[in-house]
SELOMAR-799187 format. One line per 4 residues: number of its first residue (from 0); their letters; for each residue z, y, x of N, C-alpha, C. Coordinates in steps of 0.02 Angstrom, whole numbers. Each point is the difference from the previous one (the first is absolute). Example, Ala and Ser with C-alpha at 12.3 -4.5 7.8 and 13.67 -1.06 7.14 Angstrom:
REM residues 2
0> AS> 390:-284:660:0:59:-45:0:60:45; -36:53:-18:3:59:42:37:55:-39
This chain:
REM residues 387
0> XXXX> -1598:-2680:-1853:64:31:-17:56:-48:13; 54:47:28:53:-58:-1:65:23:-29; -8:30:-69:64:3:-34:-18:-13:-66; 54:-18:-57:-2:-5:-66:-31:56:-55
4> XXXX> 9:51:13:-31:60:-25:-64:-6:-8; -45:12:-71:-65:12:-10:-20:14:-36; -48:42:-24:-42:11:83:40:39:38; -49:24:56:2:65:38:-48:45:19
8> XXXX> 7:62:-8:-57:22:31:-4:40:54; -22:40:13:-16:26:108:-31:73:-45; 4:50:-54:-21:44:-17:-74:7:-20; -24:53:17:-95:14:-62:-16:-23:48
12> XXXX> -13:-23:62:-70:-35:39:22:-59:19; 75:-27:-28:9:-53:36:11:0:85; -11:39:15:-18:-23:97:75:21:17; 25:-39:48:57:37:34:-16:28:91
16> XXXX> 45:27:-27:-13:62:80:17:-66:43; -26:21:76:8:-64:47:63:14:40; 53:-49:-17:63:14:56:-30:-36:85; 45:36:25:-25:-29:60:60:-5:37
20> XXXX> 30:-56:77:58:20:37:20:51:20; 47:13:8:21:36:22:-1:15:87; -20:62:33:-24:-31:69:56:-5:41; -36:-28:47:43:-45:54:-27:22:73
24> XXXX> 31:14:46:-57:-39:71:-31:-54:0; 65:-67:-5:-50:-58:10:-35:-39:-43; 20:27:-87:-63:-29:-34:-33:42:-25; -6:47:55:-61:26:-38:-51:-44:56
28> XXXX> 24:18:72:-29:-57:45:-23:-53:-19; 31:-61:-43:-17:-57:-19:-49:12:-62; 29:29:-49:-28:-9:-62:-64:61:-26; 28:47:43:-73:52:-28:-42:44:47
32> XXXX> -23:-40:46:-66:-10:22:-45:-31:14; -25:-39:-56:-23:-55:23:-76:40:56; -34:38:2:-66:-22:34:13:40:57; 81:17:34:-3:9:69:17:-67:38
36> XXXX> -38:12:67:23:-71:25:53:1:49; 55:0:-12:71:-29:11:-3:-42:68; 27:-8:44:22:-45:25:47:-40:-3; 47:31:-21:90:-31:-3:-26:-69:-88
40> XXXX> 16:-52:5:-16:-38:-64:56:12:-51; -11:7:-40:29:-39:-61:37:-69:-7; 52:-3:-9:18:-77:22:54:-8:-97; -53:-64:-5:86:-26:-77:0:-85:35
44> XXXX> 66:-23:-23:23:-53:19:4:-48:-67; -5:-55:29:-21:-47:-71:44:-56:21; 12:-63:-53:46:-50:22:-49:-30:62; -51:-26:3:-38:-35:30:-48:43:81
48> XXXX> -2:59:-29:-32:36:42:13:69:10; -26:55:44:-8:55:2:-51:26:9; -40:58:-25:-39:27:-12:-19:64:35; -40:11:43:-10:51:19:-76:45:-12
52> XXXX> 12:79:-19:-63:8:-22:1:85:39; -62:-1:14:-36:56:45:-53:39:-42; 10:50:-8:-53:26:-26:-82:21:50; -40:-8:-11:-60:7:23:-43:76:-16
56> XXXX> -31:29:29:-41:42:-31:-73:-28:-43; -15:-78:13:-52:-1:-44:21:-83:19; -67:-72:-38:-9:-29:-11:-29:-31:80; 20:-50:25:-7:-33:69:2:-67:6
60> XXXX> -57:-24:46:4:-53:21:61:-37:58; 19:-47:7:58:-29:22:5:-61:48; 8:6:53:25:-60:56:76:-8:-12; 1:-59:-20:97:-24:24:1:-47:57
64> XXXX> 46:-3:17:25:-49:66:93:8:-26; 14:-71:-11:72:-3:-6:34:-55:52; 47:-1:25:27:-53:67:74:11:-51; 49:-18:71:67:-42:-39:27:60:-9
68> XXXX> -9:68:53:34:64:11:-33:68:-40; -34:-25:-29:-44:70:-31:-86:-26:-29; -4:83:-57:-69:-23:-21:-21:67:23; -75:-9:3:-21:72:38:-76:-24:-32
72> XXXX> -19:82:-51:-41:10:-33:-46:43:27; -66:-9:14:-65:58:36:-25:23:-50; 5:57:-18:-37:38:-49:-62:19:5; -39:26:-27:-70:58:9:8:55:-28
76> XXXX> 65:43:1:28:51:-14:56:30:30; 5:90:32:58:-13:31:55:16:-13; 82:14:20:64:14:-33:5:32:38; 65:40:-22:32:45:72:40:-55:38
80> XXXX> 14:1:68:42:-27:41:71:19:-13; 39:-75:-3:41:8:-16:59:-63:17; 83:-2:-6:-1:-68:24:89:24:-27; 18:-60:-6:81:-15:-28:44:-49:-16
84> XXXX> 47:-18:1:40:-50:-47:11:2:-65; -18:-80:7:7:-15:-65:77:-51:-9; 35:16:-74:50:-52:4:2:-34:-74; -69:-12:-31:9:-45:-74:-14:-73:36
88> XXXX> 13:-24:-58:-11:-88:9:-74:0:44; 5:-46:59:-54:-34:34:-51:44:23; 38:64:7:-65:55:62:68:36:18; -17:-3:64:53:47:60:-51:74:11
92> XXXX> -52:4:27:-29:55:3:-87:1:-28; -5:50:36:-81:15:-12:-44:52:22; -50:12:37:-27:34:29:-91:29:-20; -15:44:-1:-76:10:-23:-10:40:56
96> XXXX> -61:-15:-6:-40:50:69:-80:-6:-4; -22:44:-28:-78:25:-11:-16:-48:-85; -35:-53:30:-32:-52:-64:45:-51:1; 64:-10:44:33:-88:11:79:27:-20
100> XXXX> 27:-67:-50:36:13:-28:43:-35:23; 92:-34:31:23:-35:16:56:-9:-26; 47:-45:-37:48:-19:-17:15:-56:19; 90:10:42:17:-52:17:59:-17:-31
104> XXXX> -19:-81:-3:31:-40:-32:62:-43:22; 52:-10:-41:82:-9:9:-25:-92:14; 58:-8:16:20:-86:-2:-29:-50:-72; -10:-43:7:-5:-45:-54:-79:23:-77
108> XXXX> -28:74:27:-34:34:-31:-76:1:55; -27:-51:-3:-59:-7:35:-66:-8:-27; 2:24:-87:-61:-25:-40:4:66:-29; -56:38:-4:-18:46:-16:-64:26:-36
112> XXXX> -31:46:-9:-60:2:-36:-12:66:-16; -89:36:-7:-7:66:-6:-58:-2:-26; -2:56:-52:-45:-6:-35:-23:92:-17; -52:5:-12:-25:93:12:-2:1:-83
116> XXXX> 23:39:-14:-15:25:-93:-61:55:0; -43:5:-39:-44:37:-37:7:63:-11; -2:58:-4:29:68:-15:-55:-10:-88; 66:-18:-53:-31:21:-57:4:58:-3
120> XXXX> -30:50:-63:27:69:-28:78:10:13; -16:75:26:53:39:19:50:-35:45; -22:-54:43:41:-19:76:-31:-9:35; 38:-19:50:-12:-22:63:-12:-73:25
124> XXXX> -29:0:36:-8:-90:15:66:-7:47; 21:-86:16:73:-19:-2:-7:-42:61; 28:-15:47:5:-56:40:62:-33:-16; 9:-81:-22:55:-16:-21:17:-55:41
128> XXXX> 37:-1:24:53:-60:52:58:-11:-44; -19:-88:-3:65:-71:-21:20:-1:35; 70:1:25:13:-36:55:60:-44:-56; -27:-84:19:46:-56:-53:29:-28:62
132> XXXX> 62:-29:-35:44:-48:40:-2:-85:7; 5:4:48:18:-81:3:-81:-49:-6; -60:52:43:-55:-25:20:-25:-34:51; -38:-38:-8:-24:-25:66:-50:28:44
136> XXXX> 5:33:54:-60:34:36:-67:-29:15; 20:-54:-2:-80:-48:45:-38:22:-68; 29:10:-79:-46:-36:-48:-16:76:-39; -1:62:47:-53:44:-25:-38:11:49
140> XXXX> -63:19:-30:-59:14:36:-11:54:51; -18:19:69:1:52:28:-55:70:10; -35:-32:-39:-72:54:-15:-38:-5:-76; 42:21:-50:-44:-12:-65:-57:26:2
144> XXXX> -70:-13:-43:-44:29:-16:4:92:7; -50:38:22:-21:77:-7:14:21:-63; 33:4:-51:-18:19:-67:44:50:-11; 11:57:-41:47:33:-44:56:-38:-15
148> XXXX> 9:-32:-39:44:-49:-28:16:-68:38; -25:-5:51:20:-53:44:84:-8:11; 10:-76:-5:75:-7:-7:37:-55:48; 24:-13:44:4:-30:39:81:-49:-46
152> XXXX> -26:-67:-12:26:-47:-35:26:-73:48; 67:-37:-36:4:-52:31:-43:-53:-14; 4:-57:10:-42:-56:0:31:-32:-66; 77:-8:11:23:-10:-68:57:23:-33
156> XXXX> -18:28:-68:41:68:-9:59:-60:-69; 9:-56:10:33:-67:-52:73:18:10; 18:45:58:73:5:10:15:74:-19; -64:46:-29:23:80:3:5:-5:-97
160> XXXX> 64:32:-11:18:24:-76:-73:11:-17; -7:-13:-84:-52:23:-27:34:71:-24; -64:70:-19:33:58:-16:36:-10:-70; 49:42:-7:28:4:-83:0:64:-16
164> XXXX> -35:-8:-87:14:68:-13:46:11:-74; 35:47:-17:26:16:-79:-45:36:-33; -10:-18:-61:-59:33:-26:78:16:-66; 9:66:-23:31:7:-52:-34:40:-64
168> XXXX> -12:-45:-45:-25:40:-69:50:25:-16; -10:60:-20:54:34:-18:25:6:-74; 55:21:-19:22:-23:-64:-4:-61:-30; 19:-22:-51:1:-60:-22:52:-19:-55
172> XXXX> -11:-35:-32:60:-26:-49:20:43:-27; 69:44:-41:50:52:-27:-65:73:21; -18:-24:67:-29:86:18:-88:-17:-6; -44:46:-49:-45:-3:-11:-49:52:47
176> XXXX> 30:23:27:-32:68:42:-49:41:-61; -52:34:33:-23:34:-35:-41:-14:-67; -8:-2:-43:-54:-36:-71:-34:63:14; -50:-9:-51:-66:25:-24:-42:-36:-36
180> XXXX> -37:42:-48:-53:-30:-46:-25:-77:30; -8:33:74:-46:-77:15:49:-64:65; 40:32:21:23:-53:36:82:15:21; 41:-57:-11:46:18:20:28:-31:68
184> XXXX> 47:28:39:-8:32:85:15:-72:26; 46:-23:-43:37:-90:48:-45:-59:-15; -40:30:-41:-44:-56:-17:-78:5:62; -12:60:-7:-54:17:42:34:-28:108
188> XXXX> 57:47:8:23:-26:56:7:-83:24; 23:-25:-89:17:-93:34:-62:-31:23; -49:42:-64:-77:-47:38:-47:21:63; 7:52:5:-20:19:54:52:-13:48
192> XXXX> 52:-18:4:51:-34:81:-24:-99:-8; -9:-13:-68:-31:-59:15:-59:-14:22; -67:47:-3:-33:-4:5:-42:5:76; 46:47:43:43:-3:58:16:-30:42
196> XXXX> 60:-30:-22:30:-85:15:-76:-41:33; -36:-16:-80:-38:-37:44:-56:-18:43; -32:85:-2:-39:12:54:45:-11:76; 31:33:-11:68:-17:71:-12:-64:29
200> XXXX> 54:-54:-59:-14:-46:29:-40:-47:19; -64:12:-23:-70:-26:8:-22:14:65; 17:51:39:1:31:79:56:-23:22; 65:-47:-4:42:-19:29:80:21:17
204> XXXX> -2:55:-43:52:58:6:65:-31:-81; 63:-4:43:44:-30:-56:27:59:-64; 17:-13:-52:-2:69:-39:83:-25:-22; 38:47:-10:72:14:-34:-32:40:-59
208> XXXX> -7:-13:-65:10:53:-72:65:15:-9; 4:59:-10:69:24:-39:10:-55:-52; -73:17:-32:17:-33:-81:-68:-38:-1; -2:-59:-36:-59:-29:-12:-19:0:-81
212> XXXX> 59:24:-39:-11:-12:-80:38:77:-15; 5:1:-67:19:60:-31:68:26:-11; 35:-2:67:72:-5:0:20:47:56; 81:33:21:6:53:28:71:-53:49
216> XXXX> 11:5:48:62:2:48:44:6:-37; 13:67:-13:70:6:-40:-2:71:-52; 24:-13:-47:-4:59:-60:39:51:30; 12:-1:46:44:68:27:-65:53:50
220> XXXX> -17:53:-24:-62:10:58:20:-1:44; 63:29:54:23:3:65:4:-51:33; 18:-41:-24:-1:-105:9:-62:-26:14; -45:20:-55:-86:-38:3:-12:41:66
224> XXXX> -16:58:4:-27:37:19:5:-39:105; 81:13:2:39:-27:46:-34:-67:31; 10:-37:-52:-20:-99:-5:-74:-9:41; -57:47:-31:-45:8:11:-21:16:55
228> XXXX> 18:76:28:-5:3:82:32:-75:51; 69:-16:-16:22:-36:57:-45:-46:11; -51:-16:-43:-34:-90:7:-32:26:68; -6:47:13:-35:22:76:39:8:35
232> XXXX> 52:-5:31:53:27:36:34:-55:54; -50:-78:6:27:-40:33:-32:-3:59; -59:36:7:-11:-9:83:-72:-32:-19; -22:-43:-39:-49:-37:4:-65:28:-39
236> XXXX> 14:38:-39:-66:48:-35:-34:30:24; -61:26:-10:-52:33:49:16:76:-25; -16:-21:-73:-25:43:-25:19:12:-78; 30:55:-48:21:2:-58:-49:42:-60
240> XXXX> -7:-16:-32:-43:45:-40:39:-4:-78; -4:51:-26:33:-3:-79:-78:63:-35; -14:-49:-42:-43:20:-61:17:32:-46; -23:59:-34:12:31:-50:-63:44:-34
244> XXXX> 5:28:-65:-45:23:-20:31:51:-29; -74:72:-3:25:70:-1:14:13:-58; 34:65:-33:-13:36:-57:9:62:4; -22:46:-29:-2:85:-10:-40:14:-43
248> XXXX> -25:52:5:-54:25:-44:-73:-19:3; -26:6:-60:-74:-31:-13:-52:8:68; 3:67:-1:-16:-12:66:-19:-1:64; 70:-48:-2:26:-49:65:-31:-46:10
252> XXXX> -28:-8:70:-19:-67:7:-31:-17:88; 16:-52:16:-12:-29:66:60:-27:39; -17:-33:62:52:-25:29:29:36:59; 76:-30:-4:25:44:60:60:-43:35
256> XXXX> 8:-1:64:10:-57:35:91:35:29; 73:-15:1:38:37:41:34:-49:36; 19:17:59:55:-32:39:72:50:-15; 46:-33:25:61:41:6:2:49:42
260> XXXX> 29:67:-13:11:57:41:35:31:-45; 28:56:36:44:59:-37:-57:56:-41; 50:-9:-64:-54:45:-57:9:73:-7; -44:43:-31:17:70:3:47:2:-61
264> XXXX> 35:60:10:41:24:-58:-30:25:-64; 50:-3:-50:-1:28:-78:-65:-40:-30; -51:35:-34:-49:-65:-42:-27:-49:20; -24:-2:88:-28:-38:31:40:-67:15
268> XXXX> 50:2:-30:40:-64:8:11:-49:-98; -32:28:-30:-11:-25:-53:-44:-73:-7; -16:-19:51:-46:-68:-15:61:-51:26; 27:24:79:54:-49:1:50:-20:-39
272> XXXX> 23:78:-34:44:-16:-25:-5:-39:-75; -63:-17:-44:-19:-37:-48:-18:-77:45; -26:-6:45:-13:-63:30:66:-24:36; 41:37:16:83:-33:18:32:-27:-60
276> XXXX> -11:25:-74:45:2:-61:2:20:-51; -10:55:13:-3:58:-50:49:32:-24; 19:65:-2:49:10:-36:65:28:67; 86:-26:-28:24:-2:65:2:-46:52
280> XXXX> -30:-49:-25:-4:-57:56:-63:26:54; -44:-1:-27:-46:35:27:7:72:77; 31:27:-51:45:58:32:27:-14:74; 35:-53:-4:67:8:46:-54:-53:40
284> XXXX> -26:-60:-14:-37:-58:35:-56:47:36; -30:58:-9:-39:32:37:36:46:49; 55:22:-1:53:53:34:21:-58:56; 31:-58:-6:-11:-49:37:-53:-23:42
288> XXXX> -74:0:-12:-31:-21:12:-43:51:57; 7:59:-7:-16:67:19:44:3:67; 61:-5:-11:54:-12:74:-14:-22:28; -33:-70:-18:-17:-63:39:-67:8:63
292> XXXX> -42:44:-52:-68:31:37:15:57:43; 52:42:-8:25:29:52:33:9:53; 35:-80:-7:38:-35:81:-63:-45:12; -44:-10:-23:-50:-23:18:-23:36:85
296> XXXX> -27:64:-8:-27:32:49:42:-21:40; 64:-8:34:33:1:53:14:-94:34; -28:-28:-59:4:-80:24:-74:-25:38; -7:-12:46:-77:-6:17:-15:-110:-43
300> XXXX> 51:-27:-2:-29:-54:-37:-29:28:-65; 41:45:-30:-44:28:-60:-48:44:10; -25:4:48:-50:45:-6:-45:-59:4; 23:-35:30:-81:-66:28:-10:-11:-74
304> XXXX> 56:-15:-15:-37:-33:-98:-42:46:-33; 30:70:11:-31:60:-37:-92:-4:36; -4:-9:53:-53:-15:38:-56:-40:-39; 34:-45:1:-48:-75:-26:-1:-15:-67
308> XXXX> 46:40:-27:-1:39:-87:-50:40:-1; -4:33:35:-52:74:-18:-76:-31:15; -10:-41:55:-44:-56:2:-13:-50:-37; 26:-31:-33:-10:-58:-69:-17:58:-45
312> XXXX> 9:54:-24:-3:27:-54:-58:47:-4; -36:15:50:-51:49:11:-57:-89:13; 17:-26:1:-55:-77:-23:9:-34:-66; 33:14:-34:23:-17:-52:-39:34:-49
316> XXXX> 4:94:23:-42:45:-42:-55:-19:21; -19:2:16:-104:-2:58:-30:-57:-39; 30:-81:2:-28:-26:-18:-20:-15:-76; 84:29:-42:-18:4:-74:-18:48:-34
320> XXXX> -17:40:52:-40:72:-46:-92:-34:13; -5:-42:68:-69:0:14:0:-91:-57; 46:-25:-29:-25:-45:-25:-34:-2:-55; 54:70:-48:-6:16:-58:-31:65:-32
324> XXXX> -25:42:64:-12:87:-38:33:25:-9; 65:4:-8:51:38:-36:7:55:45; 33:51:-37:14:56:38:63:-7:48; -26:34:61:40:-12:70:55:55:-16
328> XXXX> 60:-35:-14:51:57:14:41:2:42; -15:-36:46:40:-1:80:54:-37:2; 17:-16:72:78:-14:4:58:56:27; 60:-5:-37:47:31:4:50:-21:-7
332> XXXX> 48:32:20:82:-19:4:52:11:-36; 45:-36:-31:53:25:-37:46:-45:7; 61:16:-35:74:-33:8:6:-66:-51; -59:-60:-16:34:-30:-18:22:-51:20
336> XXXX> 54:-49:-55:49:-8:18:-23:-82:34; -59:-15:-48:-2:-84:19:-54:-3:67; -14:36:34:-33:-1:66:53:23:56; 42:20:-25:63:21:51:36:-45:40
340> XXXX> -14:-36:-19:63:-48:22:-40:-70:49; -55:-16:-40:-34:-35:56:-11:11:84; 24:-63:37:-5:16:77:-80:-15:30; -56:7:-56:-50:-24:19:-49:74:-37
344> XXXX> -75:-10:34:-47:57:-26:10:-23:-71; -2:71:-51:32:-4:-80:-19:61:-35; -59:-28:-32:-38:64:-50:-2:-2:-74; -13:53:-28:13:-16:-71:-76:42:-16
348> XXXX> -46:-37:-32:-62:11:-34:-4:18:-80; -12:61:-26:-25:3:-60:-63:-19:-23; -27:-65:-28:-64:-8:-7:-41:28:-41; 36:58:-43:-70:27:-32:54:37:-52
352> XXXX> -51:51:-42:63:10:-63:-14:-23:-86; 51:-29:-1:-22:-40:-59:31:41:-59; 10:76:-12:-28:55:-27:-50:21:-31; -48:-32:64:-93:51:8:-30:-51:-62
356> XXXX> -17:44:-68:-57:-44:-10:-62:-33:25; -12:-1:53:-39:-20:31:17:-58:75; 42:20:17:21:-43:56:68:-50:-41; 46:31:-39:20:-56:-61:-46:-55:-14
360> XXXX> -32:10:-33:-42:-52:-26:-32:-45:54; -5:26:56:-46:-53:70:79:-38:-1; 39:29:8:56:-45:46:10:-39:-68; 2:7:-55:-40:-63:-59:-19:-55:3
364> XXXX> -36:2:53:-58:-51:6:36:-56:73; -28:-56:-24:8:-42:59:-35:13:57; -55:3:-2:-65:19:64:37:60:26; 23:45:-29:27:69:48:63:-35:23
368> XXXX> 38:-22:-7:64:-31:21:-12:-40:48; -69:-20:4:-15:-59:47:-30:27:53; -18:60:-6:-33:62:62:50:22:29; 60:44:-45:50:-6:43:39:-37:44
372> XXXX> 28:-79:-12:9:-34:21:-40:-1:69; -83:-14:-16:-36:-28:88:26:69:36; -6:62:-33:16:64:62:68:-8:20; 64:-10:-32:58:11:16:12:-87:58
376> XXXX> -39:-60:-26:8:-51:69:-33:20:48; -69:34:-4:-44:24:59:61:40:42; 25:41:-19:29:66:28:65:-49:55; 44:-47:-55:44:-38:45:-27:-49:30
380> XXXX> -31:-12:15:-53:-73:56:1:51:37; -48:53:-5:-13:48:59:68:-8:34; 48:67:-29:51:15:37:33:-70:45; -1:-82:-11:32:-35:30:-58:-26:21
384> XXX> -55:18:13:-29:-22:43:-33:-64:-12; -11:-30:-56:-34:-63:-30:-51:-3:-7; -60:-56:-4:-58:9:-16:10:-13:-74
């Protein structure tokens, strides 16, 4: 939860109806299909790199070959033919034709890398192209190993940024989020974002906390709320995640994963509007936030985020429903306010409802806090690609 008001509840079953975007031509293109195979990529831009991603019809083995002018990937699967300009950071174009994939590469952008993703539940498998700046060509390899996951790497990676991520527990200090008999919401979120933290950095990945102790940004919600998104907003973050825990009715219970998108009207906007504030803050910070998702469709940089949002967050669910049992309640979209504003992939996770006599009382416990934790670092290693 991310307003002062509590509790809250979601009505007799607890469940809320699933908002979804609003459609588009081109994200529906990007964002909702994953298991057709696409030719045209997906492209988001990062301070350090750009990202390009292809959807696959299934799971494939991989030849790279990268030189100073381009990387060119051999599949064992085929695409439609296809070919175009490109104009983000460090790829000019790109071409596919049967199983071979080609992107060519701008000036000063000669280090690159590709790696095939897995088709978990309910997707598609991924072909993903780095293309980073300011590499040296001699010092990647020109034929990695046959494998799925084969990744074509430099010799020495001492000059490439380590990843960063924001991990935000939500609530804190003045704002208690939701209580219940057995756990209350800022307390459960701080330890599980610490817990987090240091699986992360144990794999090498730098962490930004909102909060590390029992304290809030600013007693104003529009301010915290605000404070909180920007720590992502400089170019250097991978990746944002804000923690929270559920409440509704008895029972309620399981996890459910959302990125930002435009929400449906009248009740179905009741979760944002208690997790923006509550109340009229709530109100108006979701009416805001809703606009925002609706000039969305027409910006294609926001759609790439919406992209690689809707991707962090459908791994986010997968891995902490398969860490913990809990009931899968999908990912979905709504207007809030502290994923809005980040220029980086930015999801907001309910870890459970601490309502449920029964799933209350786990999120109780340290050992369940500590399950969540390995699923929610599993899920971000994946998405950036870490061992």
């Amino acid at each position: 939860m991310n307003g002062f008001s509590l509790p809250r509840t979601k009505g007799a079953s607890g469940r809320l109806p699933r908002p979804r975007l609003l459609p588009a031509l081109l994200l529906t293109a990007l964002c909702t299909l994953p298991h057709a195979a696409h030719a045209a990529p997906r492209i988001g831009t990062h301070d350090t790199y750009t990202r390009l991603v292809f959807d696959l019809p299934k799971t494939s083995a991989l030849d790279v070959n990268v030189t100073a002018q381009s990387i060119t990937v051999k599949l064992g699967v085929k695409l439609k033919s296809e070919q175009g300009a490109l104009k983000s950071p460090g790829v000019t174009a790109y071409a596919v034709s049967g199983g071979t994939v080609t992107v060519t590469l701008a000036s000063g952008y000669g280090h690159a890398k590709a790696s095939v993703l897995p088709a978990p539940a309910g997707q598609g498998a991924r072909l993903v192209i780095d293309v980073l700046k300011g590499a040296t060509v001699g010092s990647v390899p020109v034929t990695p190993p046959r494998t799925p996951s084969a990744v074509t790497r430099p010799a020495s990676t001492s000059s490439l940024r380590r990843p960063r991520v924001v991990l935000d527990a939500g609530h804190g200090g003045i704002d208690p989020g939701m209580s219940s008999a057995w756990v209350v919401e800022k307390d459960v979120t701080l330890d599980v974002a610490l817990r987090t933290r240091a699986e992360l950095v144990r794999h090498g990945v730098d962490v930004t906390m909102v909060r590390s102790t029992d304290t809030q940004l600013s007693t104003v919600k529009r301010t915290d709320l605000d404070a909180r998104s920007r720590l992502a907003t400089s170019g250097t973050v991978s990746a944002y995640v804000s923690i929270h825990v559920n409440s509704g009715g008895a029972a309620a219970q399981g996890i459910e994963t959302y990125y930002f998108g435009q929400p449906l009207g009248g009740s179905n906007r009741s979760l944002a509007v208690e997790e923006n504030g509550g109340g009229s803050t709530g109100e108006e910070l979701t009416r805001q936030a809703a606009s925002s998702a609706q000039s969305a469709l027409g910006d294609i940089l926001s759609q790439a985020k919406l992209s690689f949002s809707r991707d962090l967050a459908r791994r986010v669910q997968i891995s902490l429903v398969a860490a913990t049992g809990a009931v899968n309640r999908g990912v979905l979209t709504d207007a809030f306010y502290v994923i809005k504003n980040p220029t980086t992939p930015a999801v907001l996770v309910e870890v459970g409802y601490g309502s449920n006599p029964s799933e209350g009382q786990k999120l109780a416990t340290a050992a369940y806090r500590d399950r969540l934790a390995q699923g929610l670092a599993r899920a971000i290693l994946d998405f950036l690609h870490t061992d």
